[in-house]
N, C-alpha and C positions, 0 to 999 in steps of 0.2 A: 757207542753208536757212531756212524759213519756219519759224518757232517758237510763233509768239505764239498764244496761245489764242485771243483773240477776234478775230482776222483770220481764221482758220481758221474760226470759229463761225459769221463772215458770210460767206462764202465756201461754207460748207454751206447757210446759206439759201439764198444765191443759187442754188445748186444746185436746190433743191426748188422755187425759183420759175421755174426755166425751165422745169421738166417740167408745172407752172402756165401758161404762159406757151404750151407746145408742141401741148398737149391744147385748150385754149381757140384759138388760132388754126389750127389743123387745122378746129375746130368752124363757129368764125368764117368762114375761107374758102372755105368747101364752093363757094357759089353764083359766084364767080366764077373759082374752078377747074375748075365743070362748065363754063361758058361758055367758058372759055379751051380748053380740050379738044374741046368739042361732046360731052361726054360724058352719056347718060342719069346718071338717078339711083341703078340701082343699079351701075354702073359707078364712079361718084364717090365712093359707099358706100364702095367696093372700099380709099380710101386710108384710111378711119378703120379698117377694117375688116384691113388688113394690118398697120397700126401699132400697133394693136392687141395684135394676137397675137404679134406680137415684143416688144412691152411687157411683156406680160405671162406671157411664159413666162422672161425676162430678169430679174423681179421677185423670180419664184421662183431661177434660177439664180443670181443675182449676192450671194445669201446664203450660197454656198458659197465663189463668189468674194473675199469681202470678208474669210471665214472664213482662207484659205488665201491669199492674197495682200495684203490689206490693204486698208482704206477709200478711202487717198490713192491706189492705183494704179486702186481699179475709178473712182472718180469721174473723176479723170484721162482713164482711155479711155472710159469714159461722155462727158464736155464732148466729147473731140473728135471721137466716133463722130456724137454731136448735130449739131457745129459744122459739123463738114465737108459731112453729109448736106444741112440745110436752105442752108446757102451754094451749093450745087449746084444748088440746086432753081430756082434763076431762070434758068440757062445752060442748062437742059432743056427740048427740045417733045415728045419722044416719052412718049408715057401709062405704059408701062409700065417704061417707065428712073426715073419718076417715082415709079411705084409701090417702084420698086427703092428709092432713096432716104428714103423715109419709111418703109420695113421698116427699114431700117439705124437711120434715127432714134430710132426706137422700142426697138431695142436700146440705143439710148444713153441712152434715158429712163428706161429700166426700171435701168438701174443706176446713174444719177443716183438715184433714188427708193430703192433701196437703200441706196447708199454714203452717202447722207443721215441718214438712219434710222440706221444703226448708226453712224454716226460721232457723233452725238449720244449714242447709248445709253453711248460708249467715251469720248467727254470728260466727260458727265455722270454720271455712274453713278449719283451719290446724289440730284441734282436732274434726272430725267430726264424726266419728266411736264411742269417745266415748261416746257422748251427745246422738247419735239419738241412741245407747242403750239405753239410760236411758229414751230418751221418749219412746221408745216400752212396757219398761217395767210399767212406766206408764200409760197405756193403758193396761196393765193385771189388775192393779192395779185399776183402774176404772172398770174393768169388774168383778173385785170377788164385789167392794163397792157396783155395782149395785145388782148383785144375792142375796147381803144376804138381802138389803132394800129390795129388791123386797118379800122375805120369812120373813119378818118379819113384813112387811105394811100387806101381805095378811094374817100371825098367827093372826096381832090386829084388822082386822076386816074391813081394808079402802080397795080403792075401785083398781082397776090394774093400774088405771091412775095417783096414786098420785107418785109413782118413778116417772113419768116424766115429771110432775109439779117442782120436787124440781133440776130436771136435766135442765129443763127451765129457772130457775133464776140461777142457776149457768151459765148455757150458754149465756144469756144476758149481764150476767157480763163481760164473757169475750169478747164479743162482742164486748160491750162498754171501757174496757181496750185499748183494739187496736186500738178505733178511735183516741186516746192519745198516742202513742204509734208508731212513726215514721220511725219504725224500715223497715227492710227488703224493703229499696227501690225497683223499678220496675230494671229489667236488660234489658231491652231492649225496642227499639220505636216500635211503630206499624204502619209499612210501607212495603211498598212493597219490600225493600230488605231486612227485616228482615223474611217477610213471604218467600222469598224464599230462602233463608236459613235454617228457619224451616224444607221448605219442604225437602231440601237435607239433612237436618239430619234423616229425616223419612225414607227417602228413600235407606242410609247407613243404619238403624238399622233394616227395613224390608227388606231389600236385603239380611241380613247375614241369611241364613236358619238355622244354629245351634240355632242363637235364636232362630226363629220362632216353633224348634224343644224344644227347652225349654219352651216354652211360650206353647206350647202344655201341660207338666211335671205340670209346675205353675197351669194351668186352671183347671187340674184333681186333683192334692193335695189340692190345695186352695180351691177347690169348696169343695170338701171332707170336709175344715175344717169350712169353712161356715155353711156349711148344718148339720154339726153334731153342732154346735154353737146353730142354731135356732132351731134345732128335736128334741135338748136330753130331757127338760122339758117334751116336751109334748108326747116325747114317753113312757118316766117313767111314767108319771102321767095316760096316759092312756093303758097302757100296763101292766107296771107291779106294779101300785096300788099304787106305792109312792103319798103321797100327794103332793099338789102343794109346801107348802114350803118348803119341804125337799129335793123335786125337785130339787128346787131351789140352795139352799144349794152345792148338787152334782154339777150343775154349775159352782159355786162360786171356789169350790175345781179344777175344771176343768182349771179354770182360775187363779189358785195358782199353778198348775203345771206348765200351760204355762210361765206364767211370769218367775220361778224359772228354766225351761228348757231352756228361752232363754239367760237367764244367762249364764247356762254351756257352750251353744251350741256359746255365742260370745265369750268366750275363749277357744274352742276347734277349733274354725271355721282356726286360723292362726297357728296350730298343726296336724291335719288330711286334706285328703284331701275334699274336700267339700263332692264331689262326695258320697262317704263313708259314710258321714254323712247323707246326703238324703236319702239313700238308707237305711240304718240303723233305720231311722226315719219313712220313706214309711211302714218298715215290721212292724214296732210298732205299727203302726196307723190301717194296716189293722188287726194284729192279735189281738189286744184290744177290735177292735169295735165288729171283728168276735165272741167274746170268750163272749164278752159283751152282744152281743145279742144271744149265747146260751146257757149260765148260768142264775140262777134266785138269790136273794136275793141280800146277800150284795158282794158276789164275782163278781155280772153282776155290783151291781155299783162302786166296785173298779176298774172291768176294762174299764169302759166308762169313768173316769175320769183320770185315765191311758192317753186316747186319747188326752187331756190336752197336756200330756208330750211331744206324740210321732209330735203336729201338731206345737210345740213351737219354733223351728227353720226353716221351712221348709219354710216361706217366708225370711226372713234374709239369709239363704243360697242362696236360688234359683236367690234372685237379685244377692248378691257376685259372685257365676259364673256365670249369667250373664256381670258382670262388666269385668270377664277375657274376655267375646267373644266381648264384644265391646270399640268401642274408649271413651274416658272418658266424650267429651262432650255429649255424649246421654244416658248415662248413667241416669241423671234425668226423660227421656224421657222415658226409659226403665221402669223408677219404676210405673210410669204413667198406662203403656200400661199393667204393670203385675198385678198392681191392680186392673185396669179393667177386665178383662180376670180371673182373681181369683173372684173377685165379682160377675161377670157374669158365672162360673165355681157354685158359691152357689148356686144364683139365680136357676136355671136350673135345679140342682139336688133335691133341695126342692120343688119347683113346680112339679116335676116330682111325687116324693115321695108321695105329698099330694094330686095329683090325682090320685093316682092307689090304693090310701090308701081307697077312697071311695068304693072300687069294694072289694079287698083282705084284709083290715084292716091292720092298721098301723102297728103291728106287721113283717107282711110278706111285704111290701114296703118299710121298712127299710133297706129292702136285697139291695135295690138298692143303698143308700149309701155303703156298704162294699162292694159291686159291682165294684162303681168309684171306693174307693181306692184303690181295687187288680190290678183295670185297670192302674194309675197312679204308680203301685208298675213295673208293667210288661212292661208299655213303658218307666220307667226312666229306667229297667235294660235294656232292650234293647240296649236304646239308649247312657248307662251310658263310654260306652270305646271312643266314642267322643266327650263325655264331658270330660271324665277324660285327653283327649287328649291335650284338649284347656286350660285347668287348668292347666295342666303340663306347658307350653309353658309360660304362662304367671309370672310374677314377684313375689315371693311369699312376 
């Protein structure tokens, strides 16, 4: 058996950089998977759009899992839920076997993202802030390695499926690492007084409505940042004439800002007030995308990858004031809930985007992303002097 702490430690990164790595290349390949298919655009929507919501309803579920089973068994069938799904993906033509497989994937990411997360919380207890940075940023880090494979498998001529062929064996690996791997015991039985404990922590953390009023903020930034995550490819590529791998590329750089903004923004976060920093981050996000889409050349795509920067703190903060409005034990439960609600905040907005794109063309449906974000910019300022209220109050 696997003991060593910091085998296991990289072993969780790697974990979180393949659900980096799975999100960014879903993004990445849109344009040569519509082509591979002959599929419309909201059709091709349909695969971000499915992965989605098995992501993210699995974000929330696999916190009960990790609860009652343990870290090393849900990571385990996370890798190889991942592995097997996208390994499949290049031995399939039919569209909706396809779609089958990247729902499954998505279940296996959504508890990669979990069993990550709390496997860290449970090796570090007492240095935990600084570790599960360095997994986030890990996960930038797998999202620029997927973008630029993905632009440079499709410059040599292979086919959109072979990124997630080699993302396959890596994820099996780690799969199989964790069945070895005895780390992150279960924290708790599965009985009836643990389920209602459960439920009374659910029912603290939905009762408090500032959350609830933040988890609103969460669902419109985060959706924001999904949806520009899975468009940008294939808005460039078919809007404003970029080729696919260059596309790509702008991705990749999109996903070098984020990683390097959440940098800054985890050592500004115990210097400014959060609040400040959302807000700051909200006006970036919508004036980048804004300016991005009505510029052309290479100023539209310095300001889309801009968006990189402005989306690179906005979950990292949004938990932390969360964590001032609630008690510490639901605080896991919180991250749970915000991931869902952020996933299901993308899901939404992309679906949305790539049906009305069939009527008005992708161009003018894009409005609707800088849409959510002005909306997310106007109900955090709103709402921004009782959050800064609750932040004040608590321990800095």
């Amino acid at each position: 058996m696997i003991r060593n702490k910091h085998a296991i430690l990289g072993m969780t990164f790697v974990s979180l950089g393949l659900l980096g790595a799975l999100l960014s290349a879903i993004g990445a390949s849109l344009p040569a998977l519509q082509k591979f298919f002959s599929a419309t655009i909201e059709q091709t929507a349909l695969v971000t759009v499915i992965f989605q919501l098995s992501y993210s309803v699995f974000c929330f579920l696999g916190g009960f899992l990790t609860d009652f089973f343990g870290k090393s068994k849900v990571l385990t069938v996370g890798g190889i839920l991942y592995g097997t799904c996208t390994l499949l993906l290049g031995t399939i033509a039919a569209f909706d076997r396809t779609l089958l497989l990247f729902a499954i994937s998505g279940i296996g990411g959504g508890l990669l993202f979990i069993g990550a997360n709390t496997m860290i919380v449970q090796l570090f207890p007492d240095n935990r802030g600084k570790y599960l940075n360095l997994l986030h940023l890990c996960f930038a880090i797998g999202s620029v390695a997927a973008s630029l494979l993905v632009s440079a498998f499709i410059s040599a001529g292979y086919g959109w499926s072979r990124v997630f062929e080699l993302l396959g064996l890596v994820a099996l690996a780690t799969g199989f690492f964790f069945v070895f791997a005895p780390a992150g015991a279960p924290t708790e039985k599965f009985d009836g007084t643990t389920l209602k404990r459960l439920f009374n922590k659910y029912k603290l953390m939905l009762g408090n409505r500032l959350f609830l009023k933040l988890l609103v903020a969460n669902t419109l930034a985060i959706g924001t940042q999904f949806g520009t995550i899975y468009l940008l490819v294939l808005f460039l590529n078919k809007t404003r004439g970029l080729p696919h791998s260059s596309a790509s590329i702008v991705l990749a750089t999109y996903f070098v800002l984020l990683g390097t903004g959440r940098i800054i923004c985890s050592s500004l976060i115990s210097r400014y007030p959060i609040t400040k920093i959302v807000t700051f981050l909200l006006v970036l996000l919508f004036t980048s995308l804004s300016l991005g889409w009505l510029t052309r050349g290479p100023v539209s795509i310095l300001f889309f990858t801009v968006t990189g920067l402005a989306s690179s703190g906005l979950m990292p903060s949004l938990l932390a004031l969360a964590s001032h409005m609630l008690p510490k034990e639901v605080t896991g439960l919180a991250l749970g809930i915000m991931s869902m609600f952020g996933g299901l905040g993308g899901m939404g907005i992309t679906k949305f985007v790539s049906w009305i794109a069939n009527g008005v063309g992708l161009n003018t449906s894009f409005l609707a992303l800088i849409f959510l974000s002005l909306t997310a910019l106007i109900y955090f300022t709103a709402m921004k002097k009782k959050f800064a209220a609750v932040e004040g109050r608590a321990p800095r």
